[in-house]
N, C-alpha and C positions, 0 to 999 in steps of 0.2 A: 638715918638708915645705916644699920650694920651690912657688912660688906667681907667676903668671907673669896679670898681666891686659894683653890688649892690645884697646886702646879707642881710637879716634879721637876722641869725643870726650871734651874734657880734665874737665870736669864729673863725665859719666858717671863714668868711670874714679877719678875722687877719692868718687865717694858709693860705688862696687862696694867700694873698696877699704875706705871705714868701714865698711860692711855685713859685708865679711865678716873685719874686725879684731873686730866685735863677736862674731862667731862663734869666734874665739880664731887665726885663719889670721892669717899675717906676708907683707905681700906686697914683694916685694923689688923688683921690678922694673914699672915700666908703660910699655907701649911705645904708639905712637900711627899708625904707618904700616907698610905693605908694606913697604916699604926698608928702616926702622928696624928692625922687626923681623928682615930676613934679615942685617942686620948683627951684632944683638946674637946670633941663633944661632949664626953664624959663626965668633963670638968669646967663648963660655960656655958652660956645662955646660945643658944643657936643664934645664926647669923637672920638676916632678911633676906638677903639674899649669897645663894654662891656660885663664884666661876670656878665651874670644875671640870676637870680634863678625866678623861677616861681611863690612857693608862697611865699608872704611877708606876714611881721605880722598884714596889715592893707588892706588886700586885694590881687588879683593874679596880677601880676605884668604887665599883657597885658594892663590893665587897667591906664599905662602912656600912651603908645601907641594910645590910645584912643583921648589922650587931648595934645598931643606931637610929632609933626612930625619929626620923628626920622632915621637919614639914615647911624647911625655908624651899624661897623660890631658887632654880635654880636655870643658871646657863650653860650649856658644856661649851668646852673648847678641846676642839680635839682635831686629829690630823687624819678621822676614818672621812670617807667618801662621802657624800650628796645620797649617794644611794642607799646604802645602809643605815644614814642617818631620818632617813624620811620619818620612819614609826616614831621616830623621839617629839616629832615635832609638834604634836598633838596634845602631849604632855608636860612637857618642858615651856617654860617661859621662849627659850630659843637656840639654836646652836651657834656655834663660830671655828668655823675652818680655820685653820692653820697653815699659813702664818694669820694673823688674825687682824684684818681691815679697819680702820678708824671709822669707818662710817656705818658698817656692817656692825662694830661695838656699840655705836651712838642707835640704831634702829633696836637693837636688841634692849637697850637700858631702857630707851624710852617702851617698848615693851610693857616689861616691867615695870614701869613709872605709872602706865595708863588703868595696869591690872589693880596695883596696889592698893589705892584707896579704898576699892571694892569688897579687899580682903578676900580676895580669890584663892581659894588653897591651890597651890600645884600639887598633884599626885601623879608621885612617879612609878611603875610597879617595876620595880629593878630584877623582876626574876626572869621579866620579857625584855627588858634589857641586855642580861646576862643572854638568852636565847638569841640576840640579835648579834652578839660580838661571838658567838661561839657559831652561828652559821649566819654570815653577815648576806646582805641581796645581794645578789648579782654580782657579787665580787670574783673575779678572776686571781690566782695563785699563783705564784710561782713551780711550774713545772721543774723546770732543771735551771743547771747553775753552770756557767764556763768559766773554766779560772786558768793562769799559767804553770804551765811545766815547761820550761825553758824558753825556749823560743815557739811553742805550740801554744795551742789552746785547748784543751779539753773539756766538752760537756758530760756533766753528772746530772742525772735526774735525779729527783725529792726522792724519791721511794729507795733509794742507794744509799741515800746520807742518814746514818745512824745518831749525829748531833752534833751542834754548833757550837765553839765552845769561845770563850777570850782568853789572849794570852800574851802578857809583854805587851798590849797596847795593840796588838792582833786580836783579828778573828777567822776563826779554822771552822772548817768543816770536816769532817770524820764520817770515811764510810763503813758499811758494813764489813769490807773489804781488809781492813786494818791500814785505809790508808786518809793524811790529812793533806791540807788545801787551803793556803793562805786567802783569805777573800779580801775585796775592799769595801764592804758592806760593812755596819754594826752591826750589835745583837737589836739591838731597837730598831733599827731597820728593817730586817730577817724576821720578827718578831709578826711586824704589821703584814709580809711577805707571805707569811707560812700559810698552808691552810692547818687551824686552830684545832678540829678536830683530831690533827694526826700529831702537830709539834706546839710541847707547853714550855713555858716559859719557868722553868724551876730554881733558876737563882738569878743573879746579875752576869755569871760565868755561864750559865749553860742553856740550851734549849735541847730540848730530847725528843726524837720521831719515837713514838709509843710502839711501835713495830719494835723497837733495839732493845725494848728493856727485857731483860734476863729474867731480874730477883730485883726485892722491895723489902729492905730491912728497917728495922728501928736504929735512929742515930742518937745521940744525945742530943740536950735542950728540945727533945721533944719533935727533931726534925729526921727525915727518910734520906737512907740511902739509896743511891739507884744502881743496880749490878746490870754494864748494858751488855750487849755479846759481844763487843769486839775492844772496843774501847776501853784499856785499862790504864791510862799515861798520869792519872789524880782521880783521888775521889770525886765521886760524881753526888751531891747533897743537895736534897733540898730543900730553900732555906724553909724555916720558922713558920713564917707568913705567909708562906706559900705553900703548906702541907693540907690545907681543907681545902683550896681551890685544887690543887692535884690531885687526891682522891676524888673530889667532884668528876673531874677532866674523865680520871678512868672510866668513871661507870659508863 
C-alpha cells in the first residue's frame, strides 16, 4: 500500500510518519506545500492512500484538488474544530484532530483497511469543502484583540485592524488608525482566529481585512500588489500561489 502524508509542518509530518510506521504503513513520500504537491502528482502514480492537512504554508490544500484529479483515499489531519469538520466525515475515509492521538490514527487506518478490499472509491467534492472553510459551523471569531502599551492594556476590535503583518520574529497588528501593536499570537494562529470572509491570508508576512484595501495592482512573477489605506511601512504582495485563491476571496 502507497502511503502519501502531506504536512506543512516538518515536525508534524516526521511524528505522523513514526506513528503510523509503528502501525506497520511505509510511507514513501511527504510533501509540505500546495505547489509541491501539484508537482509531485503531476509526475507519479497517485498514492492509496493520503494524510492530509487542510492548511499548508502556501495556501489550503483543496486547492490541488482543483488542478489534480485525484481518487486516492484520503484522511485529513487538521487543527479545525469537531464542528466544522462533521460534513467531511461522510466523505472522507476519516479526520484527525490535532495534536493527533495513537489510537484515533490506529481506528482511522483500520478504516481504511476494512474499505479497501472492496475498492470503494472516496469522493470528495472539495468545492463544498472550500464552502465549509470559508464559513465554517458554528464557529465563533475573534472580536477584538488586547495588547500592551506600557503598563496598560488596550482592546482593538477586528473591524479597526487594517492587517497583521510579521516582523523580526514579531507579529503586529496595524490599524486603520496608522497605528501598530506587537501581539504574542502567530500569523498561523490569527489565521485559524480571523473570520475568513473579511481577513485572507496573502503571503507568509501578511494577513489583510479586505475592508483596508485601497488599490490592486499587477506585480511581477505574475503576483498582486495590495495598496491598503493606512499602511505604508513595505510592500504589501501577494504571493504567486496565492493570487487565484485571492481573487476568489474577493468576489
Amino acid at each position: 500500500m502507497k502511503v502519501l502524508i502531506i504536512e506543512d509542518e516538518k515536525p508534524s509530518a516526521r511524528r505522523l510518519q513514526r506513528m503510523l510506521e509503528n502501525l506497520g504503513l511505509s510511507i514513501e513520500v511527504m510533501l509540505h506545500s500546495v505547489e509541491e504537491s501539484i508537482d509531485w502528482f503531476q509526475n507519479n502514480e497517485h498514492p492509496d492512500l493520503i494524510f492530509l492537512d487542510i492548511q499548508l504554508s502556501d495556501g489550503l490544500s483543496f486547492e490541488i484538488f482543483e488542478t489534480i484529479d485525484i481518487k486516492s483515499a484520503i484522511i485529513f489531519t487538521t487543527a479545525y474544530d469537531e464542528y466544522a469538520l462533521q460534513a467531511f466525515k461522510l466523505n472522507s475515509i476519516d479526520y484527525l484532530l490535532k495534536p493527533i492521538d495513537d489510537e484515533d490514527l490506529e481506528v482511522a487506518v483500520k478504516k481504511y483497511q476494512e474499505r479497501a478490499p472492496q475498492k470503494q472509491a472516496v469522493t470528495l467534492d472539495f468545492n463544498d469543502i472550500k464552502k465549509l472553510l470559508v464559513n465554517p459551523i458554528d464557529r465563533a471569531y475573534k472580536k477584538r484583540f488586547s495588547v500592551k502599551v506600557g503598563q496598560h492594556l488596550k482592546l482593538i476590535n477586528v473591524d479597526e485592524i487594517e492587517c497583521f503583518y510579521s516582523e523580526n520574529k514579531g507579529t503586529y497588528l496595524y490599524t486603520s488608525t496608522g497605528r501598530n501593536y506587537l501581539l504574542d499570537s502567530t500569523l498561523d494562529q490569527l489565521e485559524d482566529e480571523l473570520e475568513p470572509q473579511t481577513f485572507f491570508r496573502i503571503s507568509r508576512k501578511f494577513l489583510v481585512n479586505i475592508n483596508g484595501i485601497k488599490d490592486m495592482v499587477s506585480y511581477t512573477n505574475s503576483r498582486l500588489q495590495i495598496k491598503l489605506n493606512a499602511f505604508n511601512e513595505q510592500d504589501v504582495i501577494v504571493a504567486r500561489e496565492r493570487v487565484k485563491s485571492f481573487k476568489a476571496w474577493l468576489e
